[in-house]
PABAMI-624307 format. One record per residue (C-alpha): residue number from 1; residue in one letter; y, z, x. Coordinates in pm, 1 decimal, decimal comma. Each point is the difference from the previous one (the first is absolute). Last residue first. Layout:
residues N
NUM:a:Y:Z:X
...
end
This chain:
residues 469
469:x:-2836,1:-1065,3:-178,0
468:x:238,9:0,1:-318,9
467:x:-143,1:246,6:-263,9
466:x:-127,0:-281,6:-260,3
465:x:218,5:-94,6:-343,0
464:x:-102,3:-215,1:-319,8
463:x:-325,7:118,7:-30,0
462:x:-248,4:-121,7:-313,3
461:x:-134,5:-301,2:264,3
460:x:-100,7:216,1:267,6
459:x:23,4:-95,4:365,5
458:x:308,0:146,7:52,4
457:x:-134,0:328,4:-154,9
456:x:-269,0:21,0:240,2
455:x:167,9:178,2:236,9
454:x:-322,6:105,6:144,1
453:x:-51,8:403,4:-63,8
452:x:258,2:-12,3:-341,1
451:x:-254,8:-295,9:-180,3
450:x:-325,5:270,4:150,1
449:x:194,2:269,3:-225,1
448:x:76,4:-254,6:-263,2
447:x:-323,1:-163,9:-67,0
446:x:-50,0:31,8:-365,2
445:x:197,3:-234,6:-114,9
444:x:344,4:-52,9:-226,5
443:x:169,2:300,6:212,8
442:x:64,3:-222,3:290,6
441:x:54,1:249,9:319,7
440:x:374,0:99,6:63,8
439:x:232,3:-258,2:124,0
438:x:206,7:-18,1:-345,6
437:x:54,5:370,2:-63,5
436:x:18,4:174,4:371,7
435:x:225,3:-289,3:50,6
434:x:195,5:-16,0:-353,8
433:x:94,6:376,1:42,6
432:x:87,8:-31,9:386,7
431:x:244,5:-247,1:-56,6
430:x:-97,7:-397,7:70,4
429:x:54,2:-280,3:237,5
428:x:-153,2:-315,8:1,7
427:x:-184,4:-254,2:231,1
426:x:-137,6:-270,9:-136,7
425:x:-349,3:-61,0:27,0
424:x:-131,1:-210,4:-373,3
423:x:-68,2:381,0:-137,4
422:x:337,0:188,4:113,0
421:x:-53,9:158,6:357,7
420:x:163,2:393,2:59,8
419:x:276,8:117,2:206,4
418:x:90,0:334,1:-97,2
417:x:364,0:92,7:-117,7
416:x:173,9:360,3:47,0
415:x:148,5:-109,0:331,5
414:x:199,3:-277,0:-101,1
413:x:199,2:167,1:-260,0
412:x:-129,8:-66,6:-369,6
411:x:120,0:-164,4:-278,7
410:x:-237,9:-7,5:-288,5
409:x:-152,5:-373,3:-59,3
408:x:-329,6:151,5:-183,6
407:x:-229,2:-242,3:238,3
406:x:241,0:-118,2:267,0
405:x:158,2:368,1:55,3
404:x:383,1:-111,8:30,6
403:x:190,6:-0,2:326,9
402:x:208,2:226,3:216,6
401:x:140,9:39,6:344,7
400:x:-78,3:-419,9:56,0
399:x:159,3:-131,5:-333,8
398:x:286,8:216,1:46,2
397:x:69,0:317,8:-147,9
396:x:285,0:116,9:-243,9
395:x:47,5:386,0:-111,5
394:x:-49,6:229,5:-270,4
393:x:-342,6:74,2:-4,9
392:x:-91,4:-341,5:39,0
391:x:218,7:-295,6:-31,1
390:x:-160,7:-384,0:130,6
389:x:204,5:-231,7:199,7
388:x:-1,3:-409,0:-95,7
387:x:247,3:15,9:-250,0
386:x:264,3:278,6:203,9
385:x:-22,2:-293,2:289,1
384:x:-86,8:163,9:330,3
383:x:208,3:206,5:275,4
382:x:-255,8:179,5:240,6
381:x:51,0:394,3:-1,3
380:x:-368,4:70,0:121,1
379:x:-134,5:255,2:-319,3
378:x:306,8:-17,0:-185,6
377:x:8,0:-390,3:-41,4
376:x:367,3:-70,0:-7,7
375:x:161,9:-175,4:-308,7
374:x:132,2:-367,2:-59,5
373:x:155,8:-171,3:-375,8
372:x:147,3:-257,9:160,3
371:x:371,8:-37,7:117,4
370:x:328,7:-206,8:-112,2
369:x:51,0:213,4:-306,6
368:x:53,6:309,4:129,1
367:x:-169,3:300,4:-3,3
366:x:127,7:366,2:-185,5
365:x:84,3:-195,3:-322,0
364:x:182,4:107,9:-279,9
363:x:346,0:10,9:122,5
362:x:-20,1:-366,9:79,5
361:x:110,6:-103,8:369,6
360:x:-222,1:142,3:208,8
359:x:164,8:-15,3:384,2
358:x:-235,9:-62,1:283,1
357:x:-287,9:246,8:173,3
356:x:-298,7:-280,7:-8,6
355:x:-215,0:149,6:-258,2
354:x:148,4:316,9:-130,0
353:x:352,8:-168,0:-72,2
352:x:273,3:193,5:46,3
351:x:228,8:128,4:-281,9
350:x:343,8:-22,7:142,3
349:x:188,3:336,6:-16,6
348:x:102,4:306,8:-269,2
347:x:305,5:184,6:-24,7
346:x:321,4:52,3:200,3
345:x:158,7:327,4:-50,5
344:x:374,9:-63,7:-16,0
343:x:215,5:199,6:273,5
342:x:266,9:254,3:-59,0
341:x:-232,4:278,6:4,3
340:x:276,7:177,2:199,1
339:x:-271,3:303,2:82,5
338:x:-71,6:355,4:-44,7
337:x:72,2:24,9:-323,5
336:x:-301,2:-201,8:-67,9
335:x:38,1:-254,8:-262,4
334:x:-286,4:-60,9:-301,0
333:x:-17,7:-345,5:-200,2
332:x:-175,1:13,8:-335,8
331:x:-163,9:-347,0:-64,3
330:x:-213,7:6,8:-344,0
329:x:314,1:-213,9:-223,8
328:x:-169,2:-357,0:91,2
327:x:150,1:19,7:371,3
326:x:-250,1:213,7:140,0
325:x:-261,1:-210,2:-202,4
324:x:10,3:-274,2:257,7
323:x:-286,0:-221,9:10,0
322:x:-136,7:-81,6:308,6
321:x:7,5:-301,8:135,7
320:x:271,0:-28,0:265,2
319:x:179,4:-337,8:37,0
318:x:334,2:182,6:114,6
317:x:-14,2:392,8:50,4
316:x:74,2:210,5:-319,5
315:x:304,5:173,9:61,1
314:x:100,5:367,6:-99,7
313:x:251,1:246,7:40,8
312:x:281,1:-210,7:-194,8
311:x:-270,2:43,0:-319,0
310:x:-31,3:323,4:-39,9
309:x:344,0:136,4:-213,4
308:x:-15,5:-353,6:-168,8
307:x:-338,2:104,0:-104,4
306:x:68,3:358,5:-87,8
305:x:-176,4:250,9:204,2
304:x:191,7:115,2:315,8
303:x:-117,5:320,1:156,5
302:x:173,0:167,8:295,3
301:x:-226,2:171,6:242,8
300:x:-48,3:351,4:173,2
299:x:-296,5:108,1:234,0
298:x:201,4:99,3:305,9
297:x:-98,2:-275,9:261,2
296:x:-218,8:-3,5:307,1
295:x:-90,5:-391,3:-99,3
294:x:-355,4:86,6:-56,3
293:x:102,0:343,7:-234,8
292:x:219,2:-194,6:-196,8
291:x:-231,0:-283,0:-49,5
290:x:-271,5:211,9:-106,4
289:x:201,4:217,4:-203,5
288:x:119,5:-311,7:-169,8
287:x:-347,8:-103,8:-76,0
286:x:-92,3:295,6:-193,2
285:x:308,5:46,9:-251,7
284:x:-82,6:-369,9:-60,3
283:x:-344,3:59,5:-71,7
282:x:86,1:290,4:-246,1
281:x:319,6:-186,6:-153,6
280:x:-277,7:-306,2:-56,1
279:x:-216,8:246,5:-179,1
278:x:267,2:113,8:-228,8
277:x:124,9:-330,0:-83,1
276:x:-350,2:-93,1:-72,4
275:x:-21,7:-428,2:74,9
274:x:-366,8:14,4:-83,8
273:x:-249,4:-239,6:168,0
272:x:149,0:12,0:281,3
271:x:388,9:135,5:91,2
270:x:291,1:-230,3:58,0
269:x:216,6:15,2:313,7
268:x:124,4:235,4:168,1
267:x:254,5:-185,6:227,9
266:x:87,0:286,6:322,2
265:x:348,8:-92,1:186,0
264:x:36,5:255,8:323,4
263:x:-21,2:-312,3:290,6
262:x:-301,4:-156,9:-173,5
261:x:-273,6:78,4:-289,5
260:x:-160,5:-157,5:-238,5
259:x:-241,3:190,1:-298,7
258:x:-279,1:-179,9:-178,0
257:x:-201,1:127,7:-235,4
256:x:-358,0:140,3:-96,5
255:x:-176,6:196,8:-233,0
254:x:-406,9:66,5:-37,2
253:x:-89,9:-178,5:261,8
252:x:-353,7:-119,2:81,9
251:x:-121,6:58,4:354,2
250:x:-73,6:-251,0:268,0
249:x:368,2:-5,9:124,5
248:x:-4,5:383,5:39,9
247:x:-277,2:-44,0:250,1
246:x:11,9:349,7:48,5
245:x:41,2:344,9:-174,1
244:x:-118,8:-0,5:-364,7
243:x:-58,9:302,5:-181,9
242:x:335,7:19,2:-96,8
241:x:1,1:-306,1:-196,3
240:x:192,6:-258,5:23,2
239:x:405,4:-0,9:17,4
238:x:213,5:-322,2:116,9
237:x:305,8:-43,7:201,1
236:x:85,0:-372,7:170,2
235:x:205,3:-25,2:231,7
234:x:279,7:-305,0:48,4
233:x:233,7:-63,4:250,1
232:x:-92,8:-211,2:255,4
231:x:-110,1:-269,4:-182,3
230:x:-373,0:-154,2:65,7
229:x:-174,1:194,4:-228,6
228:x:191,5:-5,2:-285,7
227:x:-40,2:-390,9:-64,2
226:x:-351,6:39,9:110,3
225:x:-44,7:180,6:-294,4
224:x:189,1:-237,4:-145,8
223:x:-189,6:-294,0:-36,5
222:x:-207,6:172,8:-225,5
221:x:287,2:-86,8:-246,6
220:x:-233,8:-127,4:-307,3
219:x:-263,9:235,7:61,0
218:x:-334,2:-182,0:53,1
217:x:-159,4:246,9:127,7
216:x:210,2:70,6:274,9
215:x:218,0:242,7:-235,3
214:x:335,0:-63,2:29,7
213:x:113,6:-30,3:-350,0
212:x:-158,8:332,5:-80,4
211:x:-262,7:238,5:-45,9
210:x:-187,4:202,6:-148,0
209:x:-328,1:288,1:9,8
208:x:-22,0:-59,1:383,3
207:x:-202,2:-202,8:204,1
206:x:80,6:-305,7:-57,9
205:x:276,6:146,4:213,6
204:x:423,3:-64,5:-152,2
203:x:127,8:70,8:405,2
202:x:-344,5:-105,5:117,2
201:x:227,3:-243,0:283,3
200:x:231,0:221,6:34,8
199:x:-196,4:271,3:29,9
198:x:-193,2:-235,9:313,5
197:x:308,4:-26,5:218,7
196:x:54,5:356,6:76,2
195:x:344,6:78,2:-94,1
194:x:-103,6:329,6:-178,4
193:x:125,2:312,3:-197,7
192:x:-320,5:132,9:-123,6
191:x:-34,0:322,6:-269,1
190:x:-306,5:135,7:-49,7
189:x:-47,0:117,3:-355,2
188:x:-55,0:400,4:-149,7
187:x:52,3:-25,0:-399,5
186:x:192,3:318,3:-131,2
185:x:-80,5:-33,9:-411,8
184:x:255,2:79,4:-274,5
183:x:-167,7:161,9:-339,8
182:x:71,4:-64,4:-332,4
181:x:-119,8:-365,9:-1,0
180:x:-318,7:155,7:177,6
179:x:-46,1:229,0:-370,4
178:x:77,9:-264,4:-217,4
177:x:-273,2:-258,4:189,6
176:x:-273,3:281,0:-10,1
175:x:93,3:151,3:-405,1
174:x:-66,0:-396,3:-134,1
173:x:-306,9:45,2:244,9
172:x:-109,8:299,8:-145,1
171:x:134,4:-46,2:-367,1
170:x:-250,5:-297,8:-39,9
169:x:-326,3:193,9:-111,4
168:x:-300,6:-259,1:-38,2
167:x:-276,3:-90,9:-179,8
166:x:-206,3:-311,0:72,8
165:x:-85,9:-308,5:-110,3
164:x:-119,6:-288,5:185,1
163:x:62,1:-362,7:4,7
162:x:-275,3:-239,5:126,6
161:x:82,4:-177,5:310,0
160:x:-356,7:84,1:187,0
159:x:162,7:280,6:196,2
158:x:138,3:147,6:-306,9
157:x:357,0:-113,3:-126,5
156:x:265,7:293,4:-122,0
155:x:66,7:116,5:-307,7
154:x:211,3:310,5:-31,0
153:x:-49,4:236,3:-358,2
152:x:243,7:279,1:-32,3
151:x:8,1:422,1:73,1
150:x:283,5:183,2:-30,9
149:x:-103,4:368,4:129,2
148:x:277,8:66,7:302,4
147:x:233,7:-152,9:-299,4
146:x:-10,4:355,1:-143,4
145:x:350,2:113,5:-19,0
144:x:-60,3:297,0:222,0
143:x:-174,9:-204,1:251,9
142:x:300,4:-251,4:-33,0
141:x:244,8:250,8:44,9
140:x:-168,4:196,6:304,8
139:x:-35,2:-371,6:207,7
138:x:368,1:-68,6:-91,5
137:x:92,6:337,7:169,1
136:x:-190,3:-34,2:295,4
135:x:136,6:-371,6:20,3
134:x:349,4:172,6:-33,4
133:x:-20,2:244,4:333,2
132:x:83,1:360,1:-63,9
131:x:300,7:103,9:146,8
130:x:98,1:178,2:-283,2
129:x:-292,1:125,6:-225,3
128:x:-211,1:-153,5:-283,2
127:x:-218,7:161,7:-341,6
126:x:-73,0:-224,3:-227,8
125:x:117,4:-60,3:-378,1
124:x:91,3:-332,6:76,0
123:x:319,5:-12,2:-221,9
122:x:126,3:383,8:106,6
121:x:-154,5:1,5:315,2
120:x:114,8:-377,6:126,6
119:x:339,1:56,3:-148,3
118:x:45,8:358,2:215,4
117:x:-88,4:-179,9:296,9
116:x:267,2:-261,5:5,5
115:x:264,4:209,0:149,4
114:x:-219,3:76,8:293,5
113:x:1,0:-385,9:97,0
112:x:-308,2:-149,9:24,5
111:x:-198,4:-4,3:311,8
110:x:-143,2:-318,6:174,7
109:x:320,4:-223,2:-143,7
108:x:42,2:-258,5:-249,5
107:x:246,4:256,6:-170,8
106:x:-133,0:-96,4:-362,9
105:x:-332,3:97,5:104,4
104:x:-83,6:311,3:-132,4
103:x:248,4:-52,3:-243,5
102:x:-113,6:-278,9:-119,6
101:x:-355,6:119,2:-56,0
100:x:124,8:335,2:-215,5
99:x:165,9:-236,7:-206,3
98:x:-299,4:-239,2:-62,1
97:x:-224,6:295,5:-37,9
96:x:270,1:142,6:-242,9
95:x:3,1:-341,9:-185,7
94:x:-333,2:-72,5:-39,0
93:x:-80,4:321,0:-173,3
92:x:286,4:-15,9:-241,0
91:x:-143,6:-329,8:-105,1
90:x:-358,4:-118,5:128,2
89:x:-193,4:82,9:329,1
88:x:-372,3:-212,2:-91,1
87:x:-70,5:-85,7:376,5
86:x:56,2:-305,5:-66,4
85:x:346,4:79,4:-14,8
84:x:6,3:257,5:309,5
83:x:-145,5:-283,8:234,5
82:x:339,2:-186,8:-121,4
81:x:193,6:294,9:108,7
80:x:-191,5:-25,2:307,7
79:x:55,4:-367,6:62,0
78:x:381,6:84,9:-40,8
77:x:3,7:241,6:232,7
76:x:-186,1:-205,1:226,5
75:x:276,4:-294,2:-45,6
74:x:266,5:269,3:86,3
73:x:-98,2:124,6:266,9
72:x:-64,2:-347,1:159,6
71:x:302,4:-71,4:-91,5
70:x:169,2:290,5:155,6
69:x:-156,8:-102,4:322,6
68:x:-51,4:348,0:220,8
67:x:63,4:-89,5:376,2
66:x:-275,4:-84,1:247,9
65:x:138,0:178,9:333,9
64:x:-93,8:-211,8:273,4
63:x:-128,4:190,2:345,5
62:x:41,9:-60,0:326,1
61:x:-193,3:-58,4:363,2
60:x:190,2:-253,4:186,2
59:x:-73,0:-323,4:219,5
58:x:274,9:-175,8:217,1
57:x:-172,3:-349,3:54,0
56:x:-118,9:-225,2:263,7
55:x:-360,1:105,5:-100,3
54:x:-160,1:75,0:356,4
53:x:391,5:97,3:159,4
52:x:9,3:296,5:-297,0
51:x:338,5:136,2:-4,9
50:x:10,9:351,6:-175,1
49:x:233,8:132,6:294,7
48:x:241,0:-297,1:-90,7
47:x:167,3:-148,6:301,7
46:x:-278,2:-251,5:-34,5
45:x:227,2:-141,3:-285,1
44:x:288,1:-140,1:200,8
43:x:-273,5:-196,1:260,9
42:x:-133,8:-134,9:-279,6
41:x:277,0:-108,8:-191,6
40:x:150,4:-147,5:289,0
39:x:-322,9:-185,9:132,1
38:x:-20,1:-180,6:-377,3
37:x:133,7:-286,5:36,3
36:x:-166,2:-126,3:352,3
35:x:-316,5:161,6:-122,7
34:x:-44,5:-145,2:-324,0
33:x:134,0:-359,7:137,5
32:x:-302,5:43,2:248,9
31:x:-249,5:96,4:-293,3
30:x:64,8:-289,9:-189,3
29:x:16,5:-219,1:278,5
28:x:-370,1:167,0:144,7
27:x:-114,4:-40,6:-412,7
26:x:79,8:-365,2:67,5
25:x:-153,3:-39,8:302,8
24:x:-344,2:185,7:-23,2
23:x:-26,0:-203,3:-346,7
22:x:5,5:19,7:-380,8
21:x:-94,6:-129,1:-301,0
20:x:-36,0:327,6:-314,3
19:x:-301,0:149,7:-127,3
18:x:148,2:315,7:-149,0
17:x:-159,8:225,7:176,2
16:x:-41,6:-198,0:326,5
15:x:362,7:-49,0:48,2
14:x:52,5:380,3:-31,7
13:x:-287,5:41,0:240,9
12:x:205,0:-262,7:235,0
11:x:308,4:176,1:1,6
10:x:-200,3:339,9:86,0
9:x:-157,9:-142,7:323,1
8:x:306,3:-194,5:79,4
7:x:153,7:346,3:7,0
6:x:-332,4:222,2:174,2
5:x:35,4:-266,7:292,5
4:x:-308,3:-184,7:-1,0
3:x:-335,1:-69,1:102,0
2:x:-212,7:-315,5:-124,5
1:x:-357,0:134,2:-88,6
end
C-alpha cells in the first residue's frame, strides 16, 4: 500500500466516500492552495492551549443547555386535556382539571410559580408545595383524576401483516413527552474550531442527520467546500458528540457554521441545521474568547447585526463558488476592541479541480469539465479510469489489487483468490468459498474420496472447476 502524508491521506478517504474523480495532483493543488492560505490561521490558532496539531482544530469540552419550548408545552398540554376527554372528565369536572393543568404549566417553566399553587389545590384537589417541579404536579393531577386507568383499543400489524388488537393505556407516553417538555436538558458536545482541509470538505457530512447546499453528495454548491478551503480566512466550528475525540472529519455533525476571521473582524455566519439565535450567541460567545485569548487580547467585541450594518466588513472573493448566506440576513460581524478592524474580510477562493489542480468553473462541481472521471487505486496508488476500477469497502482498486471471483463474480483482493482450471483448461480465479465448493470431489458418484486423491475432477464430465496443478 501507497504511503502518505496523514492530509492527502484524509482528502482521499473523503474522495473515496463519496466516490468522487480525483488524482495525486489535483488533491496536491488543492492541498497546496490550503496551506499557502491558511498558514496564518494556523499559526494564530496554535497559540491556543486546547490546540490539537493531529486535527488542525481548537477542540473544547462544553455543554448545550436545551431550553424549555413553550410550544411544545403547550401541544402536550393540550394532548392531555384531550387524554382527559376520552377519559370520560365531563362539565365542572373537566374544567377544574383543565384549570388546575394550566396553571401548572402556564409559566412554561420546571417549577410553577408559588402564586399559582393555591389554584392547583383548590381546582385539583391535591396536595403541592413551592418549589416543587410542575411535571410532579401534572403527574399527581392526572392520577387523581383517573386518566392513569384509561384504557383504548391500538391495532397494530402482526408479523404476517395481519392487524392485531390490543389494549393499551396512553396517559404514559402522553404524560412522557409533557413531562421532558417541562424539563431543560444539559447535553455534553465536543466543540471543534478547525481549518483542517477535510471539515470543509464534510462541512454538510452524509454522515450527519442534514445537510446543506454543500454537501458532496450531490449538493448543488459542493464546489464550495473547496471554496472555503482555500481562503485564508475562514474556520469552520462544528459540535459532535462528546464521546468522540479524533478524526473529527469522519464523524457526523450535529451543528456546524462558518466563522472568518482577520486583523480583529470575526463574520459569524449562519448556523446548521437550525439557525437558534440562542445557540449561535453561545458559539459566538465561544469563538471570540478564542480569538481574544490567541491574539493576547482582552476578550471584548463590538457586534454589528443588521445587513447594511455587516455588509462593508465583508467581500466575497471573485469567481468563488460558495454560496454566501453571510450576506442573506445570517452574517453578524464581530470587532475586537483591540484592533482598527478597518479592513474587509475577504471570503472564499477558486475551487480547484481534483483531477488536474485547475479552476472549476460551476459551483456545483468539484472537477472540471476538461478531465475524466480518474481515481487512485488505494492498495498501489496507480491513477485508472473511475469505469474500469472496482469499490470495496469504501475505496477504489485497480484491476491488478482487486478482481472479481470468476465463478460468483465477488470482488476480491489478489491474495484471497485460488487459481483453479475451468473444464475446456482455462485458467480462472476464484474465492475461497467457490474453491473449496467447485474443486471438491463430484458428488453425482460414488467415488469422491479416491476423485479428491487424483484430481480427478478435471477429468470428470459433471465438474466444471479442477484445483490448478
Amino acid at each position: 500500500m501507497v504511503q502518505l502524508d496523514p492530509l492527502t491521506t484524509a482528502f482521499y478517504d473523503v474522495m473515496y466516500q463519496y466516490q468522487l474523480p480525483f488524482t495525486p495532483e489535483g488533491v496536491a493543488a488543492n492541498l497546496n492552495t490550503w496551506r499557502e492560505s491558511k498558514t496564518p490561521l494556523v499559526e494564530l490558532l496554535r497559540r491556543h492551549p486546547n490546540w490539537n496539531e493531529r486535527e488542525l482544530a481548537v477542540v473544547f469540552d462544553f455543554s448545550e443547555d436545551r431550553k424549555i419550548d413553550r410550544n411544545a408545552v403547550d401541544e402536550s398540554c393540550f394532548e392531555m386535556t384531550q387524554l382527559a376527554q376520552m377519559a370520560g372528565l365531563q362539565g365542572s369536572e373537566l374544567q377544574d382539571f383543565t384549570a388546575a393543568l394550566e396553571a401548572a404549566t402556564a409559566d412554561h417553566a420546571t417549577v410553577p410559580d408559588a402564586g399559582r399553587l393555591e389554584t392547583i389545590r383548590q381546582r385539583g384537589g391535591i396536595k403541592c408545595a413551592e418549589g416543587q417541579k410542575a411535571s410532579r404536579i401534572v403527574n399527581r393531577l392526572c392520577l387523581h383524576f383517573g386518566l392513569d386507568r384509561y384504557e383504548t383499543d391500538k391495532v397494530t400489524l402482526g408479523p404476517d401483516g395481519a392487524p392485531v388488537t390490543r389494549r393499551v393505556k396512553p396517559y404514559h407516553a402522553a404524560f412522557a413527552r409533557l413531562a421532558d417538555s417541562l424539563n431543560p436538558v444539559r447535553i455534553p458536545k465536543t466543540g471543534v474550531l478547525s481549518v483542517h482541509p477535510c471539515d470543509f470538505l464534510e462541512m454538510s457530512s452524509k454522515k450527519s442527520t442534514w445537510n446543506s447546499c454543500h454537501r458532496l453528495n450531490g449538493g448543488g454548491y459542493r464546489g464550495g467546500c473547496q471554496s472555503y478551503m482555500g481562503d485564508g480566512v475562514s474556520m469552520i466550528f462544528f459540535t459532535v458528540d462528546n464521546s468522540i475525540r479524533e478524526n473529527f472529519y469522519q464523524a457526523p455533525r450535529l451543528t456546524r457554521q462558518i466563522f472568518c476571521y482577520r486583523d480583529g473582524v470575526l463574520l459569524q455566519s449562519r448556523l446548521y441545521p437550525d439557525n437558534n439565535s440562542d445557540t449561535r450567541k453561545l458559539y459566538r460567545g465561544l469563538v471570540q474568547r478564542t480569538i481574544a485569548q490567541c491574539e493576547g487580547a482582552p476578550d471584548l467585541w463590538k457586534t454589528y447585526t443588521g445587513a447594511d450594518d455587516v455588509r462593508p466588513f465583508l467581500q466575497t472573493a471573485e469567481r468563488s463558488l460558495h454560496y454566501p448566506d453571510y450576506i442573506h440576513g445570517y452574517g453578524v460581524v464581530s470587532l475586537l476592541k483591540a484592533s482598527s478592524g478597518n479592513k474587509p474580510l475577504m471570503i472564499g477562493s477558486r475551487t480547484l479541480c481534483t483531477c488536474c489542480g485547475q479552476p472549476v468553473a460551476h459551483h456545483a462541481d468539484v472537477k472540471c469539465g476538461v478531465c475524466s472521471e480518474s481515481v487512485v487505486c488505494k492498495e498501489c496508488g496507480r491513477t485508472v479510469s473511475k469505469w474500469t476500477a472496482h469499490y470495496l469497502d469504501g475505496a477504489y482498486f485497480c484491476g491488478e489489487c482487486i478482481s472479481p471471483c470468476d465463478c460468483c463474480g465477488e470482488l476480491k483482493r489478489g491474495g484471497e483468490l485460488r487459481a483453479a482450471v475451468k473444464r475446456g483448461g482455462r485458467i480462472v480465479r476464484l474465492c475461497e468459498r467457490c474453491y473449496s465448493t467447485e474443486t471438491a470431489g463430484c458428488a453425482s458418484c460414488g467415488s469422491r474420496e479416491i476423485c479428491r486423491i487424483i484430481d480427478g475432477g478435471r477429468f470428470c464430465s459433471r465438474a466444471d472447476y479442477a484445483a490448478a496443478a
